[in-house]
Residue, then its C-alpha position, 0 to 999 in steps of 0.5 A: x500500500x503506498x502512502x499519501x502525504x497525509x499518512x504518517x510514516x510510522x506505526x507507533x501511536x503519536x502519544x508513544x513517538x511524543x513519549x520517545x523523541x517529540x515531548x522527550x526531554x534531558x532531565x536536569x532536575x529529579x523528584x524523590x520518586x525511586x527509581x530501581x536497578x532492576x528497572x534499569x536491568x530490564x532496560x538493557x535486556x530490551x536495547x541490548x538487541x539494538x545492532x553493533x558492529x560484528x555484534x561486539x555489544x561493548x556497552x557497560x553499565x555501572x549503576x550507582x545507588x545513592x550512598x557511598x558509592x555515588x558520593x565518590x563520583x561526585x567529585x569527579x563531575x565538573x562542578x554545574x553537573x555535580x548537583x544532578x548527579x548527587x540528586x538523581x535516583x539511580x545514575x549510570x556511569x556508561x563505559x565501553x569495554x575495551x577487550x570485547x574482542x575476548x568474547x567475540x566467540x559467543x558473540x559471533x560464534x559463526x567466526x571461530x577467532x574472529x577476535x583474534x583480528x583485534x587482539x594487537x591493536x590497543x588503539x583501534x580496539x578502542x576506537x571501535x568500542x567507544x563507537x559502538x558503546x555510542x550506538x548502544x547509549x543511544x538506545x539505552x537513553x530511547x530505552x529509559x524513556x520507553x519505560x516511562x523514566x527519564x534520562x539526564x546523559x551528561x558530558x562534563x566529567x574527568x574520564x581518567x578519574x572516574x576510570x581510576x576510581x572504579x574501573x581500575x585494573x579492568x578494561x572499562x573506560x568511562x564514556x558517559x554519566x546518564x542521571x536516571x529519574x522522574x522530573x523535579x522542579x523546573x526539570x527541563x531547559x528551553x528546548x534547543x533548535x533542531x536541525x531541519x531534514x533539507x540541511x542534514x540530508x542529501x539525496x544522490 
């Protein structure tokens, strides 16, 4: 069936496009309404079938509580982000593993070694890890929004800190700090302009 100019090209409800992108905004403050790990595990089990390349899936996920354990990223965000952090229910540190090629084998069982192909290259491993971690965080922050949360992604933060202070000996390097929770007070800034599909397409 071909659509005319009146029909909407997609197949969600309005109200659940307004719900993941029209009426979606990036949450600056947050009520005392909880938010739980295990909503958030239900999340990743959801956008974890969103594609990466050759399947890597190196996104990870340090959840962090309110307690002791959040009191020591606080000092790591840059000063106008520490406020959101310290407040929101639950905050993601977003990471991307740099040694996703040692389980590539399960993940893309059909080319036994394929990893190997990644196994010398320090630099380009990472490369591709810190791309395909910002596909996933994509879907993850599409992914709080389809249940029914609210997603805060910041960017003001001291990586190789954050990394030393609970990442250490591991092959996790910080990425991104995702606040998760319910709107407070004044939540939202004005809306930004976005840009117009005639200047960011072109059609050969």
């Amino acid at each position: 069936m071909t659509s005319t100019a009146t029909e909407s090209p997609f197949i969600l409800t309005d109200d659940a496009l307004d719900l993941l992108f029209r009426e979606a905004r990036s949450l600056n403050t947050f009520s005392d309404e909880p938010v739980s790990v295990e909503q958030v595990r239900e999340v990743f089990e959801l956008v974890k079938m969103g594609p990466t390349m050759m399947n890597i899936q190196p996104m990870r996920l340090l959840l962090l509580e309110p307690g002791e354990g959040r009191d020591r990223l606080v000092p790591h965000m840059a000063e106008g982000n520490r406020a959101k952090a310290q407040t929101a229910p639950l905050v993601a540190v977003v990471a991307a593993d740099a040694d996703f090629h040692t389980s590539m084998d399960v993940h893309f069982p059909h080319k036994p070694g394929i990893g190997d192909m990644f196994a010398s290259d320090d630099a380009n491993r990472y490369e591709i890890a810190r791309y395909n971690t910002a596909l996933q965080t994509g879907y993850f922050i599409v992914g709080i929004r389809a249940a029914g949360l609210h997603a805060g992604p910041v960017g003001g933060f001291d990586a190789a800190g954050i990394d030393a202070e609970y990442f250490a000996g591991t092959s996790w390097r910080t990425q991104l700090v995702v606040n998760i929770g319910h709107p407070g007070e004044n939540p939202w800034f004005d809306r930004l302009p976005r840009i117009s599909a005639d200047d960011a397409i072109r059609t050969l």
